[in-house]
C-alpha positions in Angstrom: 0.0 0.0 0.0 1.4 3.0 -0.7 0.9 6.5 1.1 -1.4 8.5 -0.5 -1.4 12.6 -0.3 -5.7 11.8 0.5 -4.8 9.9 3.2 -2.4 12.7 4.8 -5.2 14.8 3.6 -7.6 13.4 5.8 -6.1 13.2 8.8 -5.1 9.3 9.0 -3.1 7.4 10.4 0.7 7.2 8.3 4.4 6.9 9.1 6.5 9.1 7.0 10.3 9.7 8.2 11.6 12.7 6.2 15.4 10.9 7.1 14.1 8.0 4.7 13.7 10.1 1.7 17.2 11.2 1.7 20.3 9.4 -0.2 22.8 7.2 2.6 25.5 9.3 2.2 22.9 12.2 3.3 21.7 10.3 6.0 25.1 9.4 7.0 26.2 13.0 6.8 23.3 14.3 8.8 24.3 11.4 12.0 27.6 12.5 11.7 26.9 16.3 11.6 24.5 15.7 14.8 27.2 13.6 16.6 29.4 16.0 16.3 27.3 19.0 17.1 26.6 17.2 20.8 30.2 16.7 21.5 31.4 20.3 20.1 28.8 21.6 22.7 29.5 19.4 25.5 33.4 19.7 25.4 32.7 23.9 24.4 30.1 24.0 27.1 32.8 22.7 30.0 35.2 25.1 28.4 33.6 27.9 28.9 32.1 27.3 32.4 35.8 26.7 33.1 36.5 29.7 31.9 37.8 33.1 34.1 34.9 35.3 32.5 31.7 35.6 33.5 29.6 36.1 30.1 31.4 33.3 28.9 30.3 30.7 32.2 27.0 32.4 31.3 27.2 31.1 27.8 29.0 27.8 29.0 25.6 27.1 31.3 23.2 28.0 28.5 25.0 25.4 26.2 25.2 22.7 28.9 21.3 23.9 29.8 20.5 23.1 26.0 22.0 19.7 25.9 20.0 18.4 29.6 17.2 20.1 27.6 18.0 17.7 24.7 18.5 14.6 26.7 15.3 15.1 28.8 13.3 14.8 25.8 14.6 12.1 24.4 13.9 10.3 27.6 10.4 11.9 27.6 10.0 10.7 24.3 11.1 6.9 25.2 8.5 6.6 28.0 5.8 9.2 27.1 2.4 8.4 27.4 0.0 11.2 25.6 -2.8 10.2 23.2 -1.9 10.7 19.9 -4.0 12.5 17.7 -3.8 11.6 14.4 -1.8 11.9 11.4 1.9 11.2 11.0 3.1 8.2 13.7 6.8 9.7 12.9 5.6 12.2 16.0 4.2 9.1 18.4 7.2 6.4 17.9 9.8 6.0 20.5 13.7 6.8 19.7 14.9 3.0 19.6 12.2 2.1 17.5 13.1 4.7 14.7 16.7 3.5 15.4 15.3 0.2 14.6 14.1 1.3 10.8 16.7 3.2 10.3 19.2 1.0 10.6 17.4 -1.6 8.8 16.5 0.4 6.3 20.2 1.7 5.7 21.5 -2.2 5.9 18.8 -3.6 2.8 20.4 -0.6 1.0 23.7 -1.8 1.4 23.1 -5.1 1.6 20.3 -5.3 -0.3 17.6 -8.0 1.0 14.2 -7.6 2.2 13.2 -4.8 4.7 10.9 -6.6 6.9 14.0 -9.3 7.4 16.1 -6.3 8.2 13.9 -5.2 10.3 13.8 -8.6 12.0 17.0 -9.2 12.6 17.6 -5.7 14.2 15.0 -6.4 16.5 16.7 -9.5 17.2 19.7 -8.3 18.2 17.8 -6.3 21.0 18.3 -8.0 24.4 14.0 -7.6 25.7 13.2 -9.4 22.1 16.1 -12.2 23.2 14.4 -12.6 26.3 10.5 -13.0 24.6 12.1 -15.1 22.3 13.5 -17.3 24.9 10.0 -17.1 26.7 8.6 -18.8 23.4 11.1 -21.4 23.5 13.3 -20.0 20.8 17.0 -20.3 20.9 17.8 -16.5 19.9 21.4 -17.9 18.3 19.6 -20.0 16.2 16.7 -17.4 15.3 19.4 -14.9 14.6 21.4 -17.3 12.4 18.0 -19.1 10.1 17.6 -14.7 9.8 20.9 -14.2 8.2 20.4 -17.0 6.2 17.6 -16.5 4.8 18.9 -12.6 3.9 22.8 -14.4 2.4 19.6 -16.5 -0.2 18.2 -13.1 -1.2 21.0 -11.0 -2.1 20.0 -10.1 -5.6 16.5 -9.1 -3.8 16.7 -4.6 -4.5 13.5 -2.8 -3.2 13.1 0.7 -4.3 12.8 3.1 -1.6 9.4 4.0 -2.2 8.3 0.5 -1.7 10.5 0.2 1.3 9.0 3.3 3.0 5.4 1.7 1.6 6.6 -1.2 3.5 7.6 0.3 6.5 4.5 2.4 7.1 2.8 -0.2 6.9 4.6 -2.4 9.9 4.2 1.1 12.2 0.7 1.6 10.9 -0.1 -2.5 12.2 2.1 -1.4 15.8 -0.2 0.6 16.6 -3.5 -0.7 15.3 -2.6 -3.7 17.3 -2.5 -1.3 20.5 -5.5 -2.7 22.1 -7.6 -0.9 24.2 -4.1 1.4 25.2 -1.9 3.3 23.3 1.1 4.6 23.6 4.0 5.4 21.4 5.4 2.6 19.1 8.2 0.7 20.6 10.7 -1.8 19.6 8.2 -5.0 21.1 5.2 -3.4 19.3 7.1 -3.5 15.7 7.9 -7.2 16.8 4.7 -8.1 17.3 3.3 -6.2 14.6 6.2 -8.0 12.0 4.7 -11.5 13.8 1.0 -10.6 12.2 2.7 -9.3 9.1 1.0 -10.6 5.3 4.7 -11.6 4.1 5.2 -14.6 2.4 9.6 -14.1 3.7 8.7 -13.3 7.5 5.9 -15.6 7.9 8.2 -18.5 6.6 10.7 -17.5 9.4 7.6 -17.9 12.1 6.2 -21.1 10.6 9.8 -22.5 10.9 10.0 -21.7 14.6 6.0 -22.3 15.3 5.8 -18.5 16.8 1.8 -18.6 17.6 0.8 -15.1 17.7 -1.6 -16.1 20.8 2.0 -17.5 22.8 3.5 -13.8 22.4 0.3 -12.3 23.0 0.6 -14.3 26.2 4.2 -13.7 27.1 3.6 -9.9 26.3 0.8 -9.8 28.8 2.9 -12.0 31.6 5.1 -8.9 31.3 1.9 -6.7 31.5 2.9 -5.1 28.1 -0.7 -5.7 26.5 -3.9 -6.6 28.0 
């Protein structure tokens, strides 16, 4: 399915990452240029509260101010709780999640392979999925390795990066559809669970493979209270 302007338009749900659209040398550059912005302002920041005048400890304690600023949203972000409204799910999705995509969807265009795998394996590199995995009675070594497998067998598999962004606002669009009767913003277990119900022929034969019953994580999600 792809995203339509009408269903912008109209106020439904999507998931559209502007970072997605560009190239992955301007991705790259814009990760690097942000690293290094936080670490020119936290060694600049200790400089000049260091330093022997006053306008400049002023300035100093603004910069450092900026960065707590910075890092107290980001943690708001991880564990806020608001009701989300409507429209793009880029605004309602937790920082590790979007790491997630990103990072899967920078790997299938390197690597090339399918997204939804990418995505799968980055989420099974997460220690919590690990542990749900183990509560299935999945080795997560052996889930990990039938993952990479299965991408090494698809190499010559290219998806454009419209149908890859098609693709992946779909999975976020399923997260958090599949929020029931709560929501909150999408998180790495919701895109797991949502990847578990995905209609794709390539994931499904990874779940068949390890008999992954969507009512068995439904069940270990709630033992951990995560769903209801």
């Amino acid at each position: 399915m792809n995203l339509s302007e009408n269903e912008k338009e109209s106020g439904g749900i999507y998931y559209e990452d502007k970072i997605l659209k560009l190239s992955q040398v301007e991705r790259l550059v814009v990760q690097v240029l942000r690293s290094v912005a936080i670490i020119f302002s936290l060694i600049a920041s200790f400089v000049l509260i260091l330093s022997d005048l006053f306008i400049l400890r002023v300035v100093g304690v603004m910069f450092f101010a900026y960065l707590a600023f910075e890092l107290g949203r980001l943690v708001y972000l991880a564990n806020d709780d608001r009701r989300f409204k409507g429209g793009n799910l880029a605004t309602y999705i937790k920082p590790r999640a979007r790491g997630v995509i990103i990072s899967a969807y920078n790997r299938s265009t390197t690597l090339t392979g399918s997204i939804y795998i990418h995505i799968l394996k980055e989420l099974a590199e997460r220690e919590f999925i690990q542990k749900i995995l183990k509560d299935l009675g999945v080795r997560p070594g052996e889930f990990m390795s039938r993952v990479e497998k299965h991408l090494s067998e698809e190499k010559g598999l290219r998806e454009t990066g419209s149908w890859k962004r098609a693709r992946i606002n779909e999975l976020v669009r399923g997260a958090f559809i599949l929020q029931q009767p709560d929501k909150h913003p999408v998180g790495e277990v919701d895109l797991f669970r949502a990847l578990i119900n995905i209609d794709s022929e390539r994931v499904q034969r990874i779940v068949g493979l390890f008999e992954i019953s969507r009512d068995e994580l439904d069940s270990v999600l709630r033992s951990y209270r995560l769903i209801k």
